[in-house]
N, C-alpha and C positions, 0 to 999 in steps of 0.2 A: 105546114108549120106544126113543130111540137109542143102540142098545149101542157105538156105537161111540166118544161122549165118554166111556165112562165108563172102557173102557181108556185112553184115552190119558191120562187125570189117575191113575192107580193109582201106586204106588209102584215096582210091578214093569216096569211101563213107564220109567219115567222113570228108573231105575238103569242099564240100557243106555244109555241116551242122555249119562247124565251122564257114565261109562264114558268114552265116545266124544271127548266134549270134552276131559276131562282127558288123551287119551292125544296129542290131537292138539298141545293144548297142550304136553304134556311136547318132541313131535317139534320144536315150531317153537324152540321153547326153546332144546332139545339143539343147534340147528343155528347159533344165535347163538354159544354160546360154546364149541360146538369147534372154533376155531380157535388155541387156546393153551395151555397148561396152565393148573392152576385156580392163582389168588395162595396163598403162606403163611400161614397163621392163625395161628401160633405162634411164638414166639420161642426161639431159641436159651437155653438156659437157662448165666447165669454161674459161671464155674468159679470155686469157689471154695475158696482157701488158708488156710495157718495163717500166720501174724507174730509173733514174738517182736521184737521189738525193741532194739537194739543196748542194751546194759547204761548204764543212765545213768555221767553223768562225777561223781566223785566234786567237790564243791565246799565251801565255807570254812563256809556256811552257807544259814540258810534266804532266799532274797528273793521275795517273792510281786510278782509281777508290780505296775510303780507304774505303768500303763497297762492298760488295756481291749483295746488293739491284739493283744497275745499271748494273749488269753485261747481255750484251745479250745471250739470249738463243731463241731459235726455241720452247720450249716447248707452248709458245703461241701463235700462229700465227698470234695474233693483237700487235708482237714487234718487233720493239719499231714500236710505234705509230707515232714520228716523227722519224727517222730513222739518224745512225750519218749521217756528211756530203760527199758529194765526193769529191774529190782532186780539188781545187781552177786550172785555170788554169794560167798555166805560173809559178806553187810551185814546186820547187826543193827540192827534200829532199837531207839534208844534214848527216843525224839521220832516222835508224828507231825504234822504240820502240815499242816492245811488251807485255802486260800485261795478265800475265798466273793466274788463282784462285791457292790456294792450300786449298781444299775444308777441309783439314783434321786439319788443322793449322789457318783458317781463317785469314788468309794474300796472298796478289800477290807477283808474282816476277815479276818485271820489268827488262825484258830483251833487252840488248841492242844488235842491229844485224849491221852488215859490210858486204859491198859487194857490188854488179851491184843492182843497185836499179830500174833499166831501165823494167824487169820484173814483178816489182811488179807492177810499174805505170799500165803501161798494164792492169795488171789483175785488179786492181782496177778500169780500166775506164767502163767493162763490165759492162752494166746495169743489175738491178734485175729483177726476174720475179714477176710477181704477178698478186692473180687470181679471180674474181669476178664472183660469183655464191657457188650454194653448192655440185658442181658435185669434188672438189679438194680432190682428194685418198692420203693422207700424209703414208710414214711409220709412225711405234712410235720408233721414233726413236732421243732419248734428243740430242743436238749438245751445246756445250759450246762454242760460237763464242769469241777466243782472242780479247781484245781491243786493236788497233792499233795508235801506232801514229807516224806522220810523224815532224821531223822540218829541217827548213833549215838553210842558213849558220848564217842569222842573230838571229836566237834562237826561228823566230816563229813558233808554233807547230800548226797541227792539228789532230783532233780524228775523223780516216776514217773508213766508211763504207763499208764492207766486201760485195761484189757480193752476191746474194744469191738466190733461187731458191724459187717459189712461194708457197712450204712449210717451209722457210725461214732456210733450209740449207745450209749451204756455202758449205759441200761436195759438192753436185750438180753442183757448180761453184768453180773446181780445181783448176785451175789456183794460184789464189793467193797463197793457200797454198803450192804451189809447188814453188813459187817465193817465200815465206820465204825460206823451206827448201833447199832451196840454198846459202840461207845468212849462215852466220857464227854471231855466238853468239863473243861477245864481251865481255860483262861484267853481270853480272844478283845481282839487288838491293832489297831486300824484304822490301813490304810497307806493312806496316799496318795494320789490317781490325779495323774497327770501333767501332766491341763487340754488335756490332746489331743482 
């Protein structure tokens, strides 16, 4: 019998040899790409601030937008560029009003809500996020932020800015809407769209 195939197919044989390949491979390898340093694999991670937003202007009364044109959305992350206002302080809402699209119909409803108002304050005082650089991962994910509006006993209204998340989602900031869905609907008024 030839002992000598029988080392050469063993296991023990053939680990040096594999040894041998990979190390030669690892050399020729090494010798391709040192001549640079290796690319970035990671991104800068965005800084991210807090935003209150300038105190809304006090106004005569409620107008929910008679065009689609104003309405906020997340789909662009530079909106709105000035942002509505936050709650003035020391503004009592006496009214809240909310302004739903109806994308199919091209008119809002202006819904009026009743209740502890005391929650919403709250969630409205939350500052937004927001994120400077290009490391910010957004779902695609469209959000139709409702227009809100607040008035008090004496009839002035303002149009408040929704908390919202440095992808400029209000999901990500609850809160409020868990403080509508506590209110009770009142009455709901259909306005107009404009035919734009």
């Amino acid at each position: 019998m030839d002992t000598s195939r029988l080392i050469r197919t063993t296991p023990a044989f053939r680990l040096p040899l594999l040894a041998s390949v990979a190390l030669v491979s690892a050399l020729a390898l090494g010798g391709c790409t040192s001549g640079g340093p290796a690319p970035a694999t990671t991104l800068e991670a965005p800084t991210v601030t807090q935003l209150v937003p300038e105190p809304a202007v006090l106004q005569k009364g409620v107008e929910c937008p008679s065009s689609l044109d104003d309405f906020p959305s997340n789909a662009d992350t530079g909106y709105p560029a000035t942002p509505r206002g936050s709650v003035p302080a020391g503004f009592v809402p006496d009214q809240v009003f909310i302004c739903r699209p109806d994308l199919v119909t091209g008119v809002m409803q202006q819904e009026e809500l009743k209740g502890d108002f005391a929650p919403l304050l709250a969630a409205l005082a939350v500052p937004s996020d927001r994120a400077e650089g290009d490391g910010v991962a957004c779902t695609m994910i469209l959000e139709i932020i409702p227009v809100l509006w607040l008035v008090n006993a004496e009839g002035g209204a303002v149009d408040a800015a929704w908390p919202t998340t440095e992808c400029r989602q209000a999901s990500g900031k609850p809160d409020t809407q868990k403080a509508i869905d506590g209110l009770t609907v009142a009455g709901t008024t259909v306005v107009p769209g404009s035919g734009k």
